[in-house]
C-alpha positions in Angstrom: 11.4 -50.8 -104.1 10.3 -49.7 -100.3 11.8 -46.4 -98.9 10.6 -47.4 -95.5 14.6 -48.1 -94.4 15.6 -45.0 -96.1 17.3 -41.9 -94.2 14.6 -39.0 -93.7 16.5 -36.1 -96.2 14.2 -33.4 -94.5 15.8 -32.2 -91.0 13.4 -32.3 -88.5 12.5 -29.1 -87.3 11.8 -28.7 -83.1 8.0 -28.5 -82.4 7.4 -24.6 -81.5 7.2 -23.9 -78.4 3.5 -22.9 -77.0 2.3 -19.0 -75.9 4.7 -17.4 -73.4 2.6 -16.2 -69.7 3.3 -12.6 -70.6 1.1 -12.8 -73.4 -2.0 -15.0 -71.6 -1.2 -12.3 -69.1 -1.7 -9.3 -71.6 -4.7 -10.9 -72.9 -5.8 -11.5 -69.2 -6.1 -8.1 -68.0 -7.4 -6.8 -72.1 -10.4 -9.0 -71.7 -10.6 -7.9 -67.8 -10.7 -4.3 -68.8 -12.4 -4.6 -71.8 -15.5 -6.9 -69.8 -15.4 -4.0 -66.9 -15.2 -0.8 -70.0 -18.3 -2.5 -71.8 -20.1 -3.6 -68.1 -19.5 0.1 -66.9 -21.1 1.3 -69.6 -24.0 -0.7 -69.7 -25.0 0.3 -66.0 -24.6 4.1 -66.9 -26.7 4.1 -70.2 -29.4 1.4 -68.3 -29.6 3.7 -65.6 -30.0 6.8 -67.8 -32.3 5.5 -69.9 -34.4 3.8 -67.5 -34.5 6.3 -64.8 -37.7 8.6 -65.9 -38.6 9.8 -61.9 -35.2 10.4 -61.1 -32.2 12.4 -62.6 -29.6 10.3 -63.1 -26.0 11.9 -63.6 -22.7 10.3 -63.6 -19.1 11.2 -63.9 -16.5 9.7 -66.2 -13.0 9.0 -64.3 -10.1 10.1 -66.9 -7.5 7.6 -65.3 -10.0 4.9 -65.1 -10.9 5.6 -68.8 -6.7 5.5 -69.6 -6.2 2.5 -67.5 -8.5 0.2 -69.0 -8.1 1.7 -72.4 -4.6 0.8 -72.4 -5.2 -2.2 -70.5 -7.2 -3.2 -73.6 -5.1 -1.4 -76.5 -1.9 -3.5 -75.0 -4.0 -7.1 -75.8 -4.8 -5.8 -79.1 -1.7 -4.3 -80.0 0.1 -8.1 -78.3 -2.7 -10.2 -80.7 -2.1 -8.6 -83.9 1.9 -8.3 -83.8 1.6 -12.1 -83.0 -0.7 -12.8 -85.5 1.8 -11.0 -88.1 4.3 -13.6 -86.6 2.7 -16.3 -87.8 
């Protein structure tokens, strides 16, 4: 006996709809400050490290260090509430 005529018993359930901006956004700006925290960094140590003739000093910007820190706690905190979702 075919069931290829037969009703489908299962309701079908509406595709989901894809990632809303705000969260490409959040992850946007997280990988933006995250690329600039880790770049920032980089260039300091480099040049302390690699600076023997000169001194080298430098001076570490608290509202920098809290806007990019939040920038990249936000797209952490966005990624693994969403991933709970799932």
């Amino acid at each position: 006996m075919s069931r290829e005529g037969a009703p489908n018993s299962q309701s079908k359930r509406e595709p989901a709809a894809g990632t809303p901006i705000w969260v490409w956004v959040v992850y946007v700006f997280g990988i933006l400050a995250a690329a600039i925290f880790a770049f920032s960094l980089l260039f300091t140590l480099g040049a302390v490290l690699l600076s023997d003739d000169v001194e080298a000093t430098y001076d570490i910007s608290t509202p920098a260090i809290v806007l990019w820190g939040g920038l990249i706690l936000a797209a952490v905190v966005t990624w693994d509430v969403r991933r709970r979702q799932r």
